[in-house]
C-alpha positions in Angstrom: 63.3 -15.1 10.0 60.5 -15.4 6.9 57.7 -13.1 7.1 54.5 -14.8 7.7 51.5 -14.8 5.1 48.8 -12.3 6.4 45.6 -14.6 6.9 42.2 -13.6 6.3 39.6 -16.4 7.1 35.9 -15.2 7.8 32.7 -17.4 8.8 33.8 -20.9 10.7 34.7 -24.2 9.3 33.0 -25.7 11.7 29.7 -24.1 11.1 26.6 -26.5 10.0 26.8 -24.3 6.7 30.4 -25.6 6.5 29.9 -29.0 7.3 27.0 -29.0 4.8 29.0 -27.6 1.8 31.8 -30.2 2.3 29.9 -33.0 2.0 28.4 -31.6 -1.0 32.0 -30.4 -2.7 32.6 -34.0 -2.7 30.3 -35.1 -4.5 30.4 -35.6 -8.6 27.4 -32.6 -8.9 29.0 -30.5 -5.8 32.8 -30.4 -7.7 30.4 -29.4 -11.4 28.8 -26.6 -9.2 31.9 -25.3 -7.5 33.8 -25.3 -10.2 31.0 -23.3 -12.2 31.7 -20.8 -9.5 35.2 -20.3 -9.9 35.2 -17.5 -12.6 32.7 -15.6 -10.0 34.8 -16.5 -7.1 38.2 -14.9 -9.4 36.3 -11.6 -10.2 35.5 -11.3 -6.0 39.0 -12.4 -5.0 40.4 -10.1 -7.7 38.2 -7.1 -7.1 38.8 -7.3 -3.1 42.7 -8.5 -3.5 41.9 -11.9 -1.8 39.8 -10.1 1.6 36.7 -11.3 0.3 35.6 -15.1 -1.5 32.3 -16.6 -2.3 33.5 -19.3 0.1 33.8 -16.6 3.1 31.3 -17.9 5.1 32.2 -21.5 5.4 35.3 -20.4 6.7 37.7 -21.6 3.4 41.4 -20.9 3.5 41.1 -19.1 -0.4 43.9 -17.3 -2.1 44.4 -15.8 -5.8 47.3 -17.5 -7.4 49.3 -15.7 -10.8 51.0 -18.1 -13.2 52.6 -17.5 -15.8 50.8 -19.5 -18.5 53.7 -22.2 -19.8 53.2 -21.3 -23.5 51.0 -17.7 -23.8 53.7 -16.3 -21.3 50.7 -14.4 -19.9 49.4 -14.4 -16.9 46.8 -16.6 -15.8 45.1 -16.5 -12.3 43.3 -18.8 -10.1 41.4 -19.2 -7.3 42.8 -22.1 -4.6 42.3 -23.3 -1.0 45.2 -23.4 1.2 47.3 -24.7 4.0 48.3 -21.7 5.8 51.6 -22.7 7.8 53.2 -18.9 8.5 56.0 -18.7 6.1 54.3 -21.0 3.6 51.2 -21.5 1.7 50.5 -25.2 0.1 48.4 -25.4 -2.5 47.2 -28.4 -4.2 46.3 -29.2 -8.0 43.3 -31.6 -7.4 41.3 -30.3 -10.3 38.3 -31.8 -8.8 39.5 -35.2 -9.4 39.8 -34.5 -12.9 41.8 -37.0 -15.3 44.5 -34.1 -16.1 46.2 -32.1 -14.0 45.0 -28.2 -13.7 47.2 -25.9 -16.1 48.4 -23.6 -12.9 50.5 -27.1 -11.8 52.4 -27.2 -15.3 52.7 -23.6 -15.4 54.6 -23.8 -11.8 56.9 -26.3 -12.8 58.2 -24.4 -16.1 58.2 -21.3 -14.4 58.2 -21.7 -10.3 57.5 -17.2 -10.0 54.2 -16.3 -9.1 52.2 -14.1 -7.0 49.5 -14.5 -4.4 46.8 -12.2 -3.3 45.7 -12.9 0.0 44.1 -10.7 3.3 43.9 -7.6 0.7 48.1 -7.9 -0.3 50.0 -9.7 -3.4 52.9 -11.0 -2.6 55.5 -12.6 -5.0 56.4 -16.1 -4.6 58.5 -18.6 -5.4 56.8 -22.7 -6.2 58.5 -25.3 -4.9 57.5 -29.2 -5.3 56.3 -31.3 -2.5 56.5 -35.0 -2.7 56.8 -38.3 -0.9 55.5 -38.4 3.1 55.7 -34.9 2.9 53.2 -34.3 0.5 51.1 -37.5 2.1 51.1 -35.4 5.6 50.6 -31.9 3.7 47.7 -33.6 2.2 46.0 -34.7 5.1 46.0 -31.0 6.2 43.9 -30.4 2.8 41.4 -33.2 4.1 41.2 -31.6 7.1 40.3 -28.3 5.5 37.6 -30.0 3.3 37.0 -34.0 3.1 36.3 -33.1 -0.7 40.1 -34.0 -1.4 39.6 -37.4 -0.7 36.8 -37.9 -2.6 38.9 -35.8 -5.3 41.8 -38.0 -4.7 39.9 -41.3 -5.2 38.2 -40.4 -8.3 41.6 -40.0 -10.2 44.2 -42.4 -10.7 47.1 -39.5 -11.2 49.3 -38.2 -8.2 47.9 -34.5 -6.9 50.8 -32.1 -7.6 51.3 -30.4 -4.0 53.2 -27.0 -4.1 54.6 -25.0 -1.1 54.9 -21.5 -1.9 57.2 -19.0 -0.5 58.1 -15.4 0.0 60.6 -14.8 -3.5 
């Protein structure tokens, strides 16, 4: 049997605060704002080894993922919701809707290795491509999480590389 992923989730989803920032992460000036905070949101996540985001209090499923940058070789870190499902983490390269696909996404698919820090441990993994009805129904679970990802989804006209990650 697969050891699960620890999970570390404070503040509620389902709080006004919550509901409030979701609506405004889909939004053109929300996705600019958010993603303004992200280099904040990496020195938090790095300093606390994933216990602690700026997200924490609308309840966001955020973990630290390490790359290995395609062409530096070096190590490149970012800060991403999740679907927490025990064994696995998905993750999802939405970019905010963006054009391009985020760098992490390429970096997986040269080199599938990684690490994530989440509940205060960092954990090797191995990156493994999600596609067809599965990624359709893994995506939904994002959209649960935050209805931002279908306003991401609809402002771009390329497919959102989804990536289940598991214990290497």
């Amino acid at each position: 049997m697969t050891t699960p992923f620890p999970q570390r989730q404070w503040g509620s989803p389902e709080s006004p605060l919550a509901r409030a920032a979701d609506r405004f992460a889909g939004t053109k000036f929300g996705s600019r704002v958010v993603r303004a905070l992200t280099p904040l949101d990496r020195r938090v996540l790095e300093r606390t080894a994933a216990r602690y985001t700026v997200l924490g209090p609308i309840g966001a499923p955020v973990i630290l993922l390490t790359t290995t940058g395609r062409r530096s070789g070096q190590p490149r870190t970012q800060p991403l919701l999740c679907v927490h499902d025990g064994a696995i983490l998905y993750v999802i390269g939405s970019n905010f809707g963006g054009a391009r696909h985020p760098a992490w996404t390429a970096n997986l698919l040269a080199e599938p290795s990684a690490t994530v820090a989440i509940a205060g441990e960092r954990i090797p993994v191995t990156a493994t491509r999600v596609e067809g009805a599965a990624a359709e129904s893994i995506f939904q679970r994002f959209v649960e999480i935050t209805g931002a990802y279908a306003a991401y989804r609809h402002r771009t006209d390329r497919e959102l590389r989804i990536f289940a990650l598991t214990r290497a």
